[in-house]
PDBQT receptor file of N, H, CA, C and O in Angstrom, charges set to zero:
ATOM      1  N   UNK A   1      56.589  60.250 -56.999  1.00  0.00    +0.000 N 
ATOM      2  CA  UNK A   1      56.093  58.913 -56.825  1.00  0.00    +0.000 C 
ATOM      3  C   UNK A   1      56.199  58.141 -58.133  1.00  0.00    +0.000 C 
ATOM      4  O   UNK A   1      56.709  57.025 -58.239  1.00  0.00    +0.000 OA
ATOM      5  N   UNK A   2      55.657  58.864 -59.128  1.00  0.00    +0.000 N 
ATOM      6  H   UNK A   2      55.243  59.770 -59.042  1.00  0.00    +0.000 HD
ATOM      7  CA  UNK A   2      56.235  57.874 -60.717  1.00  0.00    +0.000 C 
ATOM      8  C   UNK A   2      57.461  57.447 -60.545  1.00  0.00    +0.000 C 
ATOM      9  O   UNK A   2      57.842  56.281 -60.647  1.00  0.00    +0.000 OA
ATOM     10  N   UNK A   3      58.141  58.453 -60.263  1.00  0.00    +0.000 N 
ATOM     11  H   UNK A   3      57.832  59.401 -60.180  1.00  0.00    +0.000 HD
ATOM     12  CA  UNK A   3      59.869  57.935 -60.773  1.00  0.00    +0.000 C 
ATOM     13  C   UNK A   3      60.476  56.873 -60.322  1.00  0.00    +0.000 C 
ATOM     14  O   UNK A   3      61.123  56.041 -60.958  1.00  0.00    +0.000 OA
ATOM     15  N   UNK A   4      60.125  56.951 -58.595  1.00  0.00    +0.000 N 
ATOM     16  H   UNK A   4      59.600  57.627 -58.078  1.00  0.00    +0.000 HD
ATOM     17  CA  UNK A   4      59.988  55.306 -58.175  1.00  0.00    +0.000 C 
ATOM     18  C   UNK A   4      59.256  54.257 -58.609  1.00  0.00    +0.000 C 
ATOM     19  O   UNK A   4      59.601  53.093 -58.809  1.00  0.00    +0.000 OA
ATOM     20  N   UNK A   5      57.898  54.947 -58.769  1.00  0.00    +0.000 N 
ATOM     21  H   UNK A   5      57.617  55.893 -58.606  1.00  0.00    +0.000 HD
ATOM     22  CA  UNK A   5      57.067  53.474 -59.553  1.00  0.00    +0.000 C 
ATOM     23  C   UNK A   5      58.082  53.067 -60.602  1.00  0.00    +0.000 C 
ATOM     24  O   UNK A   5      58.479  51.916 -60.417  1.00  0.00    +0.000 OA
ATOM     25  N   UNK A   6      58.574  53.625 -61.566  1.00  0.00    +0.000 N 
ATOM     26  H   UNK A   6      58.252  54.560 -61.716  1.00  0.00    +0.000 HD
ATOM     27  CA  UNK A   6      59.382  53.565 -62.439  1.00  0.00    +0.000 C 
ATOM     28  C   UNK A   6      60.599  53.373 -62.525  1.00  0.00    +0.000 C 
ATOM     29  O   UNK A   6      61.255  53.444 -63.564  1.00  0.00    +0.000 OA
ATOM     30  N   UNK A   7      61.063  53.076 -61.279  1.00  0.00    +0.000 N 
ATOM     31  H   UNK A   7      60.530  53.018 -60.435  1.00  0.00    +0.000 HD
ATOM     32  CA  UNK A   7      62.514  52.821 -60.772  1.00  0.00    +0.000 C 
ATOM     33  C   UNK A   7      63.909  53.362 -61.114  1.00  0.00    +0.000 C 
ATOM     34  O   UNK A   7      65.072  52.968 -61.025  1.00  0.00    +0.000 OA
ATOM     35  N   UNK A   8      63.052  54.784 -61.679  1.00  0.00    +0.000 N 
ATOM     36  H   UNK A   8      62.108  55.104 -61.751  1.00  0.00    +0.000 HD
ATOM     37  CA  UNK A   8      63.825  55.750 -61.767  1.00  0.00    +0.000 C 
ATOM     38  C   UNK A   8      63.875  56.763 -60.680  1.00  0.00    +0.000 C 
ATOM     39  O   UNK A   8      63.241  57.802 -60.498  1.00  0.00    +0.000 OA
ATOM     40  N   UNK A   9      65.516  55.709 -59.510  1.00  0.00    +0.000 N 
ATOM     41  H   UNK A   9      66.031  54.865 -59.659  1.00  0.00    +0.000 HD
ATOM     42  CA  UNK A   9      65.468  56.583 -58.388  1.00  0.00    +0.000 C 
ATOM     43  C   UNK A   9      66.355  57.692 -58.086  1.00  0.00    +0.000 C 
ATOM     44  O   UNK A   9      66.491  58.313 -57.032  1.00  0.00    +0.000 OA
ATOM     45  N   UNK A  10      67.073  57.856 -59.477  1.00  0.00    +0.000 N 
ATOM     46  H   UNK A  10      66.963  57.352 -60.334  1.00  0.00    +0.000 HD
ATOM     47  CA  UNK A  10      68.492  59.080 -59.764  1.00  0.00    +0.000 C 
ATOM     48  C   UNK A  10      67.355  60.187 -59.600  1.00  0.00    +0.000 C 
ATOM     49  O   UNK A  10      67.321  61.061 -58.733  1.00  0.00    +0.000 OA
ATOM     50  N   UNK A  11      66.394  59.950 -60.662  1.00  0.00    +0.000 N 
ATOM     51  H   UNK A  11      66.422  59.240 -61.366  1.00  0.00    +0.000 HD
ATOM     52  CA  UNK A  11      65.528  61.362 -61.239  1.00  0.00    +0.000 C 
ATOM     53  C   UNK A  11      64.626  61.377 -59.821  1.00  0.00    +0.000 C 
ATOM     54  O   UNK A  11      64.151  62.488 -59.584  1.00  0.00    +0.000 OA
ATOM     55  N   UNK A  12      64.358  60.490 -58.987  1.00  0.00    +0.000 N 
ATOM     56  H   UNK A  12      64.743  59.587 -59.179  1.00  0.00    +0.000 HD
ATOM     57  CA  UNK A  12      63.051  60.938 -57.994  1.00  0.00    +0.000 C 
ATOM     58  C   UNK A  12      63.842  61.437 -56.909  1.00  0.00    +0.000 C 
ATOM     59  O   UNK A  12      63.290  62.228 -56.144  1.00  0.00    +0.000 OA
ATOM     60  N   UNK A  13      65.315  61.044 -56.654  1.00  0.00    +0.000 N 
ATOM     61  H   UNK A  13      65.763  60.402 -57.275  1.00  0.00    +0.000 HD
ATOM     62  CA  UNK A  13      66.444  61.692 -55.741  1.00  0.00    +0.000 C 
ATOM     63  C   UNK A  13      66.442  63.265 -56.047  1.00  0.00    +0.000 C 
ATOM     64  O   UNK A  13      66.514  64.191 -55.240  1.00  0.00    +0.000 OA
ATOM     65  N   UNK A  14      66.355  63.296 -57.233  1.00  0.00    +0.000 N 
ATOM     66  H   UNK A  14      66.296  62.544 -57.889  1.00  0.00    +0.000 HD
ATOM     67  CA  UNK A  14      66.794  64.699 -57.652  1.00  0.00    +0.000 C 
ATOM     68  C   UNK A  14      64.930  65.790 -57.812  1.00  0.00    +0.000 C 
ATOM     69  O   UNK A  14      64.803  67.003 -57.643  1.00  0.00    +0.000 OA
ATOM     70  N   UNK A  15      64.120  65.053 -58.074  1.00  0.00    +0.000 N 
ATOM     71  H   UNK A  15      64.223  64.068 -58.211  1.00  0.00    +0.000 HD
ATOM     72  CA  UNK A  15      62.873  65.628 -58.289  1.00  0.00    +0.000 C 
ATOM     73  C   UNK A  15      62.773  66.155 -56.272  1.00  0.00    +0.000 C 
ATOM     74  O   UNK A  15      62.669  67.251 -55.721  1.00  0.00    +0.000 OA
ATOM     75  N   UNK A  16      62.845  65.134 -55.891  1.00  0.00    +0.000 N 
ATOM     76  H   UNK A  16      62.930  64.244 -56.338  1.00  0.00    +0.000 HD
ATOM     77  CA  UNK A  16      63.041  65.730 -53.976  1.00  0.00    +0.000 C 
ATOM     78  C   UNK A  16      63.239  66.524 -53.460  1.00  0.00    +0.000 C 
ATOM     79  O   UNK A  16      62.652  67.223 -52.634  1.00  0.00    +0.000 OA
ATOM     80  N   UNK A  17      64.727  66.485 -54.216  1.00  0.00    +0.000 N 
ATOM     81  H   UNK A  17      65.204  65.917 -54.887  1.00  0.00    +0.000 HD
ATOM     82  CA  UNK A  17      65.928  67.601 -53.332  1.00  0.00    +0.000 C 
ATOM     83  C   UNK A  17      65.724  68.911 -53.693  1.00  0.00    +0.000 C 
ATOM     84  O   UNK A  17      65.984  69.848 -52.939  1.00  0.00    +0.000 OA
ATOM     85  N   UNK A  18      64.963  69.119 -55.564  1.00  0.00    +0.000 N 
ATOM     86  H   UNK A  18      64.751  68.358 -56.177  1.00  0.00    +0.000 HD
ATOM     87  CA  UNK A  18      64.563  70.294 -56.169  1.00  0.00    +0.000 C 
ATOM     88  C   UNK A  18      63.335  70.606 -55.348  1.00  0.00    +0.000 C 
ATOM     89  O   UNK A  18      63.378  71.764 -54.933  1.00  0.00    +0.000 OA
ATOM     90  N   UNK A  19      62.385  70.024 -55.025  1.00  0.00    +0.000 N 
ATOM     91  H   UNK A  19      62.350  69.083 -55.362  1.00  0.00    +0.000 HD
ATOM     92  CA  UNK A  19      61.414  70.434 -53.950  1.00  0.00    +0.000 C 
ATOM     93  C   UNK A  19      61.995  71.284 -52.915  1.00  0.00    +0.000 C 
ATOM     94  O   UNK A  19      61.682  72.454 -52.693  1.00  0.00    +0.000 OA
ATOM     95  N   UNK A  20      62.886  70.573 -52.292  1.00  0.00    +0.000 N 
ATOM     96  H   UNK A  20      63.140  69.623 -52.473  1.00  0.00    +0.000 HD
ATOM     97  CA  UNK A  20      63.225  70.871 -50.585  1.00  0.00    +0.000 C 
ATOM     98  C   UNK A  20      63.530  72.262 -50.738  1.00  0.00    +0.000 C 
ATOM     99  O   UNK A  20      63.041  73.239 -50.171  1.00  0.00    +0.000 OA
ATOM    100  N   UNK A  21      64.688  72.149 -51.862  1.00  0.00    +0.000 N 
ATOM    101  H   UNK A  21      65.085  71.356 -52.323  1.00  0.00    +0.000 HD
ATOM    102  CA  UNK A  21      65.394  73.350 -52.037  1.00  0.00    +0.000 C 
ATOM    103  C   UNK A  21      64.532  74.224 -52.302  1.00  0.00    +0.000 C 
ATOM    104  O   UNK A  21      64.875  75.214 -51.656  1.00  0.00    +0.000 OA
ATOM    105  N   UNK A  22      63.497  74.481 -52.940  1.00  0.00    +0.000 N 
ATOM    106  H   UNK A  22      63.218  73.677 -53.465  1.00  0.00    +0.000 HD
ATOM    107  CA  UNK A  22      62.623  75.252 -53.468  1.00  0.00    +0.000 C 
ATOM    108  C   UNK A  22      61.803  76.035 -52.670  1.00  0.00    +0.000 C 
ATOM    109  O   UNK A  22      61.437  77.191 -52.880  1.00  0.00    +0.000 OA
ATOM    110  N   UNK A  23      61.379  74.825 -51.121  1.00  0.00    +0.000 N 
ATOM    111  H   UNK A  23      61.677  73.886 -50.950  1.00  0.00    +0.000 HD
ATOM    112  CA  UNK A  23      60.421  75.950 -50.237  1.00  0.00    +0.000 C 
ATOM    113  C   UNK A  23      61.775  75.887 -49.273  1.00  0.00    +0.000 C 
ATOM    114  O   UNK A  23      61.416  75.560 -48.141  1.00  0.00    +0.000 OA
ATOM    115  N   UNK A  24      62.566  75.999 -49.313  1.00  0.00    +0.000 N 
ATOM    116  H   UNK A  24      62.857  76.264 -50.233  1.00  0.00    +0.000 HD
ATOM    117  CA  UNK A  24      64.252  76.407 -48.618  1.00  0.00    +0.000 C 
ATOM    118  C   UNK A  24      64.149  75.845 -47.006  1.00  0.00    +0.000 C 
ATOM    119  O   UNK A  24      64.201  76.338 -45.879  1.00  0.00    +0.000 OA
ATOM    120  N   UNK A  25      63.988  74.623 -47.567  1.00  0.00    +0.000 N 
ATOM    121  H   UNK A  25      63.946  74.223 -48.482  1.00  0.00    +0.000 HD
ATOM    122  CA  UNK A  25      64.255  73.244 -46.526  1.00  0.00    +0.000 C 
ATOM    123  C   UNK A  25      65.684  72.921 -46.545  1.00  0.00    +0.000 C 
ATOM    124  O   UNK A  25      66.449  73.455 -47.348  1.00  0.00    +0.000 OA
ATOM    125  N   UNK A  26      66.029  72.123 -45.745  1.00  0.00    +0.000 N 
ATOM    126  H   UNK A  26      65.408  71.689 -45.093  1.00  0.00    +0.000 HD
ATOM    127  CA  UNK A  26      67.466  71.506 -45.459  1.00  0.00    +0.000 C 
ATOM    128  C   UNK A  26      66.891  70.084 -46.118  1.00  0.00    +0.000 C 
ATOM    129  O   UNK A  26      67.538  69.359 -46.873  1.00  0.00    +0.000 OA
ATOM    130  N   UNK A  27      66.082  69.948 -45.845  1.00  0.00    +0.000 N 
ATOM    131  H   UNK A  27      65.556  70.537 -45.232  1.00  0.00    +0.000 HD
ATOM    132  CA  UNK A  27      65.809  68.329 -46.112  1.00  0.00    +0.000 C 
ATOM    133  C   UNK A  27      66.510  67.819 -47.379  1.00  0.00    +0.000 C 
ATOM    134  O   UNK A  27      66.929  68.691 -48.141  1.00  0.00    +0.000 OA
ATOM    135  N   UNK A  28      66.705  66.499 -47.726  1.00  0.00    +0.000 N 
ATOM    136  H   UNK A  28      66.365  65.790 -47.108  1.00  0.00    +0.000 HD
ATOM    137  CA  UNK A  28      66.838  65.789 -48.866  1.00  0.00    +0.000 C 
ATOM    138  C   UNK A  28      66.581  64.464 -49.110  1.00  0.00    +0.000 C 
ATOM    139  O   UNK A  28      66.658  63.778 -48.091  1.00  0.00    +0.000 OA
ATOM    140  N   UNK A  29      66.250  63.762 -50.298  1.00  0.00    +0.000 N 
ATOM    141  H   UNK A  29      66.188  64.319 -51.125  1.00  0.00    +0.000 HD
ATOM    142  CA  UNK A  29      66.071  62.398 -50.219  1.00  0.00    +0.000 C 
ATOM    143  C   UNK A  29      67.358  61.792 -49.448  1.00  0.00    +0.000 C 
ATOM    144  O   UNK A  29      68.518  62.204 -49.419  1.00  0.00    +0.000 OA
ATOM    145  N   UNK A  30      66.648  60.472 -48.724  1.00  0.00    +0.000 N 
ATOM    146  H   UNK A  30      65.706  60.137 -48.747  1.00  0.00    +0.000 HD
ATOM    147  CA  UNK A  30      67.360  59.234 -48.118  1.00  0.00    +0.000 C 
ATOM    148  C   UNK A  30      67.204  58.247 -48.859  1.00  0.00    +0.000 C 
ATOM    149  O   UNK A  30      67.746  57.169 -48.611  1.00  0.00    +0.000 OA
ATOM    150  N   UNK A  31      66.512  58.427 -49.796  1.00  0.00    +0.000 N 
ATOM    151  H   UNK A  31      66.072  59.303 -49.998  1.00  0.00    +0.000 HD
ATOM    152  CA  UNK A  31      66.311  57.106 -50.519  1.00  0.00    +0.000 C 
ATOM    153  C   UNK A  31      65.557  56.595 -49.697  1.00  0.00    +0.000 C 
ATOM    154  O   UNK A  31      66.106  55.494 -49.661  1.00  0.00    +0.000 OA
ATOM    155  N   UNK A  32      64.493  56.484 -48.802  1.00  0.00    +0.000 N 
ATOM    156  H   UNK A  32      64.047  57.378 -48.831  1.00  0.00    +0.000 HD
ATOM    157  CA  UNK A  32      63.645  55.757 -48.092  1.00  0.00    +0.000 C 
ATOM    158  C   UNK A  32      62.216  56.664 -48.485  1.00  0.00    +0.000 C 
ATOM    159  O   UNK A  32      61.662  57.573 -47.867  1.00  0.00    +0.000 OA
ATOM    160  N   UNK A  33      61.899  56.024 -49.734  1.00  0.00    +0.000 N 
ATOM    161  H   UNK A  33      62.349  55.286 -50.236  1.00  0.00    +0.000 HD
ATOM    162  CA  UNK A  33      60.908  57.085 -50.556  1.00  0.00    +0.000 C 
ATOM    163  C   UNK A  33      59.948  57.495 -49.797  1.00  0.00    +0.000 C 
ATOM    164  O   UNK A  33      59.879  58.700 -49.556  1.00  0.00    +0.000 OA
ATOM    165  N   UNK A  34      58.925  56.527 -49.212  1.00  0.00    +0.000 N 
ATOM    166  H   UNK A  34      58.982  55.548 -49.408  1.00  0.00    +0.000 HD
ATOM    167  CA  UNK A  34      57.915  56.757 -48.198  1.00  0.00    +0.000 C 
ATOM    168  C   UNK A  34      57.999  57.877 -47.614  1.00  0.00    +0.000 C 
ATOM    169  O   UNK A  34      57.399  58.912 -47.901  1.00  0.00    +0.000 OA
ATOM    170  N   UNK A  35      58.955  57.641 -46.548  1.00  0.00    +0.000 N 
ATOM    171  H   UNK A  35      59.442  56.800 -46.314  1.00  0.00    +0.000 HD
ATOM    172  CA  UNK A  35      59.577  58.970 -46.007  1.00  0.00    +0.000 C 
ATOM    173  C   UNK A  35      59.731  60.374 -46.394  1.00  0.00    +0.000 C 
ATOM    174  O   UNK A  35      59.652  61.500 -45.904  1.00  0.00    +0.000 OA
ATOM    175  N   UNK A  36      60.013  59.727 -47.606  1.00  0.00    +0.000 N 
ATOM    176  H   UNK A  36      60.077  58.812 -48.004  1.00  0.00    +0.000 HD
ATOM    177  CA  UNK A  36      61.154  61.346 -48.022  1.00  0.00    +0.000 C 
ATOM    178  C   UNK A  36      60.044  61.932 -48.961  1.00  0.00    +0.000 C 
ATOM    179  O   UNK A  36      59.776  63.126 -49.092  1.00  0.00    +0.000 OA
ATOM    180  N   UNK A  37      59.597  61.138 -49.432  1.00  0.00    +0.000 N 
ATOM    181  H   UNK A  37      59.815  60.168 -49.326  1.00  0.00    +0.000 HD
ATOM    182  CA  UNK A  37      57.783  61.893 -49.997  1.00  0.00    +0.000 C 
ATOM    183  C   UNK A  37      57.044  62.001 -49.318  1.00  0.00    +0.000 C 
ATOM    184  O   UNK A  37      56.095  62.620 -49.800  1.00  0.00    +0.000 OA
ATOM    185  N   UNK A  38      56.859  61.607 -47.958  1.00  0.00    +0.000 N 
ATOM    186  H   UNK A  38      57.630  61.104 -47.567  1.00  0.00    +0.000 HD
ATOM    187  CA  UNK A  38      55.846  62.371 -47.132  1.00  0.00    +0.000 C 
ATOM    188  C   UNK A  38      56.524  63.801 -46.574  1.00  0.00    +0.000 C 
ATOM    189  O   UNK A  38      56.197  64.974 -46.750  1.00  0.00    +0.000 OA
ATOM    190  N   UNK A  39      57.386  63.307 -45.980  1.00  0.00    +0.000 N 
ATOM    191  H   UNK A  39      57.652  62.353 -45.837  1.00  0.00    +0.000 HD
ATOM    192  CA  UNK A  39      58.575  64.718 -45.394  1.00  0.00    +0.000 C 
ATOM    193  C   UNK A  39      58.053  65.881 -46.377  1.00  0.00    +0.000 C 
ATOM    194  O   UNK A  39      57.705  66.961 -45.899  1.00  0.00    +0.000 OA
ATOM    195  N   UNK A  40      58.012  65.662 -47.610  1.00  0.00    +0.000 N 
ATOM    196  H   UNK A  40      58.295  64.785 -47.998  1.00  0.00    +0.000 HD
ATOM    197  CA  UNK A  40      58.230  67.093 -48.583  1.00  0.00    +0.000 C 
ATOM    198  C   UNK A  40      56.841  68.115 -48.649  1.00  0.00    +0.000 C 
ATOM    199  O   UNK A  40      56.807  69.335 -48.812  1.00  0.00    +0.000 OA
ATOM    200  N   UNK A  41      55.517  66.969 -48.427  1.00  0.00    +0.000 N 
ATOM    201  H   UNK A  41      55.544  65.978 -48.295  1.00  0.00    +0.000 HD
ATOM    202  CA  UNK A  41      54.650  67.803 -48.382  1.00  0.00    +0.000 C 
ATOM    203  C   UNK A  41      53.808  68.865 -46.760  1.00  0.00    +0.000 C 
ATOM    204  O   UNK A  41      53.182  69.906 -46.564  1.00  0.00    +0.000 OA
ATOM    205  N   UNK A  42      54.534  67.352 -45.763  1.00  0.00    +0.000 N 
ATOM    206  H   UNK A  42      55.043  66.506 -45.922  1.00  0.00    +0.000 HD
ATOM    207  CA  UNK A  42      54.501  68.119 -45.209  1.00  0.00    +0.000 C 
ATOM    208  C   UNK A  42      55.750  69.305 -44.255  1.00  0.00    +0.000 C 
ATOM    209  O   UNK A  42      55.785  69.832 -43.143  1.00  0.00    +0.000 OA
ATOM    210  N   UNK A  43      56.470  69.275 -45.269  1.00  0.00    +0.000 N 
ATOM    211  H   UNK A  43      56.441  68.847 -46.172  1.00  0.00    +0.000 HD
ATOM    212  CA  UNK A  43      57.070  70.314 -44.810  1.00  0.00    +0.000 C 
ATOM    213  C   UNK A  43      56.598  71.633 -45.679  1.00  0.00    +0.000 C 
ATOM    214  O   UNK A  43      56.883  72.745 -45.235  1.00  0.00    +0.000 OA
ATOM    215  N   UNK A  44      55.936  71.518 -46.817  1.00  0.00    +0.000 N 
ATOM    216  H   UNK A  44      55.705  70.615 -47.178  1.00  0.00    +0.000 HD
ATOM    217  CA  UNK A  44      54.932  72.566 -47.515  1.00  0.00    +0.000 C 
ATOM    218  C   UNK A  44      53.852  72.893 -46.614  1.00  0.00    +0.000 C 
ATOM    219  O   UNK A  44      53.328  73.984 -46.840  1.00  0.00    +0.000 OA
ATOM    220  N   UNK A  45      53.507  72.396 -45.897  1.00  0.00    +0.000 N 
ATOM    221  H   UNK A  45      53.933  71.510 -45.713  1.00  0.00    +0.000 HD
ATOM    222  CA  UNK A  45      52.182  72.668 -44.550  1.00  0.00    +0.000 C 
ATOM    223  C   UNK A  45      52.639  73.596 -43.224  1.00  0.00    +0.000 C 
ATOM    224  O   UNK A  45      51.904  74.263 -42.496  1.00  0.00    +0.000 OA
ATOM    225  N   UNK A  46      53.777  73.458 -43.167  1.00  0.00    +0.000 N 
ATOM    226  H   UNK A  46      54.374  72.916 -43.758  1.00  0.00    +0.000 HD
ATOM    227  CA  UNK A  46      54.562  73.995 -42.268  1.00  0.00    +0.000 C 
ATOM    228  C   UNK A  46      54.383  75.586 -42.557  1.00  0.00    +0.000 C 
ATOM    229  O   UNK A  46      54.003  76.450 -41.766  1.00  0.00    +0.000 OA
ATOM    230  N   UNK A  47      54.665  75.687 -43.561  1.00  0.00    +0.000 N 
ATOM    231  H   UNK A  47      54.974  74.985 -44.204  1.00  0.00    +0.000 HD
ATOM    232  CA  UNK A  47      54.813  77.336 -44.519  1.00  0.00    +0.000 C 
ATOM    233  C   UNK A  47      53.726  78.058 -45.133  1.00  0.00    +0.000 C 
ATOM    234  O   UNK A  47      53.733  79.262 -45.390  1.00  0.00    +0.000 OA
ATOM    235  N   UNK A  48      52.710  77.169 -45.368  1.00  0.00    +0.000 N 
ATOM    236  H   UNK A  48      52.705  76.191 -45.159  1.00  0.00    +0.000 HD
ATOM    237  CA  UNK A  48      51.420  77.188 -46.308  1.00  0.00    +0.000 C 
ATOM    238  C   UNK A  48      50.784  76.262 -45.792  1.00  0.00    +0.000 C 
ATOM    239  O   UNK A  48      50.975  75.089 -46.114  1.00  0.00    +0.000 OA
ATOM    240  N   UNK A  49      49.592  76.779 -44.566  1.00  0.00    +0.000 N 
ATOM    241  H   UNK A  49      49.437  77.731 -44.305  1.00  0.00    +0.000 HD
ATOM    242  CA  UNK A  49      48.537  75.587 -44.241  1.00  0.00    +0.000 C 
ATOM    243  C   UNK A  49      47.691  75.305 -45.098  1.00  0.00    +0.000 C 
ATOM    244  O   UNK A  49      47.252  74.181 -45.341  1.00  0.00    +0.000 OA
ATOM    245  N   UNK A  50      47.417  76.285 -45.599  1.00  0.00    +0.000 N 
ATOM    246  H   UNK A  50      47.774  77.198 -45.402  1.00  0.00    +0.000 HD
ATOM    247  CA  UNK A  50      46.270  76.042 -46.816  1.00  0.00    +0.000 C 
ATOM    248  C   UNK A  50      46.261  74.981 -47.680  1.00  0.00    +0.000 C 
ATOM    249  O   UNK A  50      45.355  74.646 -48.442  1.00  0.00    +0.000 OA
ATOM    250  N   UNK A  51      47.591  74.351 -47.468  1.00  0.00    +0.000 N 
ATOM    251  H   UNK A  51      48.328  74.623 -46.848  1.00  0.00    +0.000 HD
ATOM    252  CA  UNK A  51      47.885  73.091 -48.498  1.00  0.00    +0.000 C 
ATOM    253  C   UNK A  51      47.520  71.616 -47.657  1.00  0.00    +0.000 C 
ATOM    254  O   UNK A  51      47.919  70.553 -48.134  1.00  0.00    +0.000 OA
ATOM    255  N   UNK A  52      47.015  71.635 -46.834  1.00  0.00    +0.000 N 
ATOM    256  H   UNK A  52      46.691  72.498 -46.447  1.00  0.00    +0.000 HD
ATOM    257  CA  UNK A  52      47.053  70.837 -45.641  1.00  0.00    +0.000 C 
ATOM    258  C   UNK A  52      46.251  69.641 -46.393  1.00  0.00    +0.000 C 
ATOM    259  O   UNK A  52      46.861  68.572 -46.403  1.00  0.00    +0.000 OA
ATOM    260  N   UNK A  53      44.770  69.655 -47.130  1.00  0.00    +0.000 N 
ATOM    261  H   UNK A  53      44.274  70.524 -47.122  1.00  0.00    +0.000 HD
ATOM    262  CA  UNK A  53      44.626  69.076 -48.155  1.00  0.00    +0.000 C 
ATOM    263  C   UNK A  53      45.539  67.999 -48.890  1.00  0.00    +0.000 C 
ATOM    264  O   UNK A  53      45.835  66.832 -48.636  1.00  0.00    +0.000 OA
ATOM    265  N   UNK A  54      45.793  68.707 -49.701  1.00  0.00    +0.000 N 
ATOM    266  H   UNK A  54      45.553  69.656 -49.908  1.00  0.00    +0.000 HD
ATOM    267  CA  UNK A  54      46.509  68.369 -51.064  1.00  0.00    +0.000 C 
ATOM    268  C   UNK A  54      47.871  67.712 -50.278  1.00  0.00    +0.000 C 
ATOM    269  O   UNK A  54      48.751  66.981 -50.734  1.00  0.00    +0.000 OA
ATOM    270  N   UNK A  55      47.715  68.173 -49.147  1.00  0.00    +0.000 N 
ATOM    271  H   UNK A  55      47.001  68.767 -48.777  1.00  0.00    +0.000 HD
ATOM    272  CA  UNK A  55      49.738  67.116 -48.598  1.00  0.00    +0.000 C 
ATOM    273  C   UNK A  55      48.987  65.548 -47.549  1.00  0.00    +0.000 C 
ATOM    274  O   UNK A  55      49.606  64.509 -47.321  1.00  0.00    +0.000 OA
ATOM    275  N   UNK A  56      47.819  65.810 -47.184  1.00  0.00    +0.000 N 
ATOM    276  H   UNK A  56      47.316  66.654 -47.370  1.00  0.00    +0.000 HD
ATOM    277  CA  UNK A  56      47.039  64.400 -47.401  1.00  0.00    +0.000 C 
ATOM    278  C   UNK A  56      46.888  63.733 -47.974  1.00  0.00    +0.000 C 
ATOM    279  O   UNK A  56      46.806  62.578 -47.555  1.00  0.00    +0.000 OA
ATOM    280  N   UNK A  57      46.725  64.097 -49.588  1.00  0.00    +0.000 N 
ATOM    281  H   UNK A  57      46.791  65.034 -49.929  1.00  0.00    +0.000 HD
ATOM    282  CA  UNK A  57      46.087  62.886 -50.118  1.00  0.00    +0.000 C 
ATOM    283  C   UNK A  57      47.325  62.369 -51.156  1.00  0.00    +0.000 C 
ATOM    284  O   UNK A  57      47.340  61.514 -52.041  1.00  0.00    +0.000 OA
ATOM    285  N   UNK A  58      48.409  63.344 -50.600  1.00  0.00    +0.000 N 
ATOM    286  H   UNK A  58      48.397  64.039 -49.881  1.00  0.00    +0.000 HD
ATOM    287  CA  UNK A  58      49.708  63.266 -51.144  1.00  0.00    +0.000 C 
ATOM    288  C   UNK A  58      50.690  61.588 -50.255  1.00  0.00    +0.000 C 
ATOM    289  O   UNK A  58      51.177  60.502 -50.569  1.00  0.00    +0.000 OA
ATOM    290  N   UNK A  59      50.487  62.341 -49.230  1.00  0.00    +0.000 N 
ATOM    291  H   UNK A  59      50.091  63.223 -48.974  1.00  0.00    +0.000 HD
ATOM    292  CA  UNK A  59      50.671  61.365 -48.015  1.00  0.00    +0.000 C 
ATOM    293  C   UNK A  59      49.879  60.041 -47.805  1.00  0.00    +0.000 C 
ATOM    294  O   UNK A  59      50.312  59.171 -47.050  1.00  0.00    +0.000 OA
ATOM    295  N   UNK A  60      48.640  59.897 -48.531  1.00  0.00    +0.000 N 
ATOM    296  H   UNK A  60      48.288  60.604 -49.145  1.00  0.00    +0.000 HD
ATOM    297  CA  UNK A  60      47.839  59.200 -48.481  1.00  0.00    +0.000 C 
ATOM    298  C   UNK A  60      48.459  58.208 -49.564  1.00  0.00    +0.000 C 
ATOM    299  O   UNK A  60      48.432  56.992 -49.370  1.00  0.00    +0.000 OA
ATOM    300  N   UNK A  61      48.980  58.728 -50.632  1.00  0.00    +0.000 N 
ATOM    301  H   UNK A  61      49.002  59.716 -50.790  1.00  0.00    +0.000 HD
ATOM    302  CA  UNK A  61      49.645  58.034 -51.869  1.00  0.00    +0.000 C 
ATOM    303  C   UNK A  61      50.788  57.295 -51.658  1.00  0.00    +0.000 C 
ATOM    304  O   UNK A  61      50.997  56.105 -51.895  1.00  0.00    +0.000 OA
ATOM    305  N   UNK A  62      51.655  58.320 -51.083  1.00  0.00    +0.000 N 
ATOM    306  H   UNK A  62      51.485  59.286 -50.891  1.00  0.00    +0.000 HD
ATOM    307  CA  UNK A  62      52.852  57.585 -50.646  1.00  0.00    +0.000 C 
ATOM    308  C   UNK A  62      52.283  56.475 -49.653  1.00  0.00    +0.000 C 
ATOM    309  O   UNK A  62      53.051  55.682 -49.108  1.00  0.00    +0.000 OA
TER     310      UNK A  62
């Protein structure tokens, strides 16, 4: 979410895709940040409910 606040959208493209890849999603940024930063946490909920929290108030941000 900084990197966009910051309109640095190379590095928040790439901060994304290192997510997705990480809990071994297909997903990737669209460049439709909203989206693609909510998508990431909850696709961490999917795998790990316990995070169900923390991808709210994540989601809540975006």
């Amino acid at each position: 979410m900084k990197a966009v606040a910051r309109g640095r959208f190379d590095d928040a493209r790439g901060l994304l895709d290192r997510g997705f890849e990480r809990i071994g999603s297909t997903g990737r940024a669209t460049r439709e940040w909203t989206a693609d930063i909510t998508r990431l946490p909850c696709a961490c909920v999917r795998d790990e409910p316990e995070l169900g929290e923390l991808a709210a108030e994540i989601v809540a941000l975006a």
